[in-house]
C-alpha positions in Angstrom: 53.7 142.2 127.4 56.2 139.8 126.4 59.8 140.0 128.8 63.0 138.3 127.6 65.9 137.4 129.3 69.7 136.6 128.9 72.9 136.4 130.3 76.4 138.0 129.3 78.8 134.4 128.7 80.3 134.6 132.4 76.5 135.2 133.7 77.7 138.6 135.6 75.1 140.9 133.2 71.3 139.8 132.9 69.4 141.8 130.4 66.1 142.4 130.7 64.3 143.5 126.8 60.0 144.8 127.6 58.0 144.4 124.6 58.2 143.3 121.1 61.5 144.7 119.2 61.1 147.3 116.9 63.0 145.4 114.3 65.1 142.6 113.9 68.3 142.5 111.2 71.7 141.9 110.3 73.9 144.7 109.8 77.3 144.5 107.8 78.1 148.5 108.1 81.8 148.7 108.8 81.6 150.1 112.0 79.8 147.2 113.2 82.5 144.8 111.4 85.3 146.1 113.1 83.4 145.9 116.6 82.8 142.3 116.6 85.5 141.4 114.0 82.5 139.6 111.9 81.0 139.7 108.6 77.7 141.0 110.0 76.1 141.5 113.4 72.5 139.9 114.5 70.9 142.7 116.3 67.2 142.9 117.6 66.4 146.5 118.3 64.5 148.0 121.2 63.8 151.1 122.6 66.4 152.2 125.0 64.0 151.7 127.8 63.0 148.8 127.4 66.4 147.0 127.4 67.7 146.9 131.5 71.0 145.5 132.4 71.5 144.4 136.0 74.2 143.0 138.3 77.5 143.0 137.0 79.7 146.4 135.7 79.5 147.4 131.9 81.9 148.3 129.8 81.5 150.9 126.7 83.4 150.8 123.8 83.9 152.3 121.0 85.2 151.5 117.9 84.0 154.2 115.4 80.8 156.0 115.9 78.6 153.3 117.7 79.1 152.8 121.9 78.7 149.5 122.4 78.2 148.0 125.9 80.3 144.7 127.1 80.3 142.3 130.1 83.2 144.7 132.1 84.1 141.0 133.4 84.4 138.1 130.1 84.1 141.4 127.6 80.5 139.5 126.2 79.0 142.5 123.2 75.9 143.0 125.0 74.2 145.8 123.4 75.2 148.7 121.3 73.5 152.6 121.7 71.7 154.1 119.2 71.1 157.5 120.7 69.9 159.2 117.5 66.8 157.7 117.6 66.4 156.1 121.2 67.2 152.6 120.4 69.4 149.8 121.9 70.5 147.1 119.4 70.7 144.2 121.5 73.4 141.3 120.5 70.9 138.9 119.0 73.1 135.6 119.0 72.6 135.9 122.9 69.5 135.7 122.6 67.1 132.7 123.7 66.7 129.9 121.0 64.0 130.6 118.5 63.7 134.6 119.5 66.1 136.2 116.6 63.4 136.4 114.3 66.0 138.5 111.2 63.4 140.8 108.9 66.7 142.2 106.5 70.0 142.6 106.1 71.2 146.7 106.5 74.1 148.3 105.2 74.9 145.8 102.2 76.7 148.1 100.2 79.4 147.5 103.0 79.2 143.7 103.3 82.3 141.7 102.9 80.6 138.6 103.0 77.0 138.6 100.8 74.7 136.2 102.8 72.4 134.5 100.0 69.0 134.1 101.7 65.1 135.4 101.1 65.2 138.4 103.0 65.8 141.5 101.7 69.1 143.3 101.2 68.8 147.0 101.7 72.0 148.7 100.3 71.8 151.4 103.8 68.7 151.5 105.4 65.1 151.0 104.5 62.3 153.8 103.9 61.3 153.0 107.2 64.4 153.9 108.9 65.4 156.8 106.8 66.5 155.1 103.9 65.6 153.9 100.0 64.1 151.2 98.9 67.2 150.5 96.9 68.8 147.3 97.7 72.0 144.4 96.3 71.2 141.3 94.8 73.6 138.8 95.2 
């Protein structure tokens, strides 16, 4: 079973992510926008239980719809909840060099900023995650 680790910028936080992620994307939905005051977010998606923070306090907030969890000491996006379904969306820019492996971009119909590039552009969410097939071309 493959383990990865990383560290919140002030190295108080250490998460821990068990297995393979489920999937790995870009999202540009709006709520995610306003959280990290971005074009898009990188997020690589695990099951809840298989993401473990440890050592120092979290933070949640909570923009929209979405908790997200921060570093309660540097404020460091760490991971956001998706309850619905199980799944934590772990900040995939913290993660170790080569790991953010990005299968799609989610939520197109949203983006402020198309990202020209090979993989595909769903305009919500795939079949696979509840979705269409239907997608943006830029």
């Amino acid at each position: 079973m493959t383990t990865l680790t990383t560290t919140c910028r002030c190295g108080a936080v250490q998460l821990t992510m068990s297995g393979e992620p489920v999937v790995q994307l870009y999202c540009h939905c709006d709520d995610c926008r306003a959280a990290h005051g971005g074009a898009y977010v990188a997020g690589a998606i695990w099951p809840a239980a298989s993401v473990q923070a440890s050592g120092g306090a979290l933070a949640e907030v909570r923009i929209s719809r979405t908790p997200r969890m921060r570093c309660a000491a540097c404020a460091t996006h760490l991971f956001s909840e998706i309850p619905i379904v199980g799944m934590r969306s772990v900040n995939a820019w913290l993660l170790p060099e080569g790991a953010f492996k990005p299968q799609m971009h989610v939520q197109c119909q949203h983006a402020v900023l198309p990202v020209v590039d090979a993989l595909p552009h769903f305009k919500a969410f795939p079949p696979a995650f509840g979705g269409s097939d239907e997608r943006v071309g830029w």
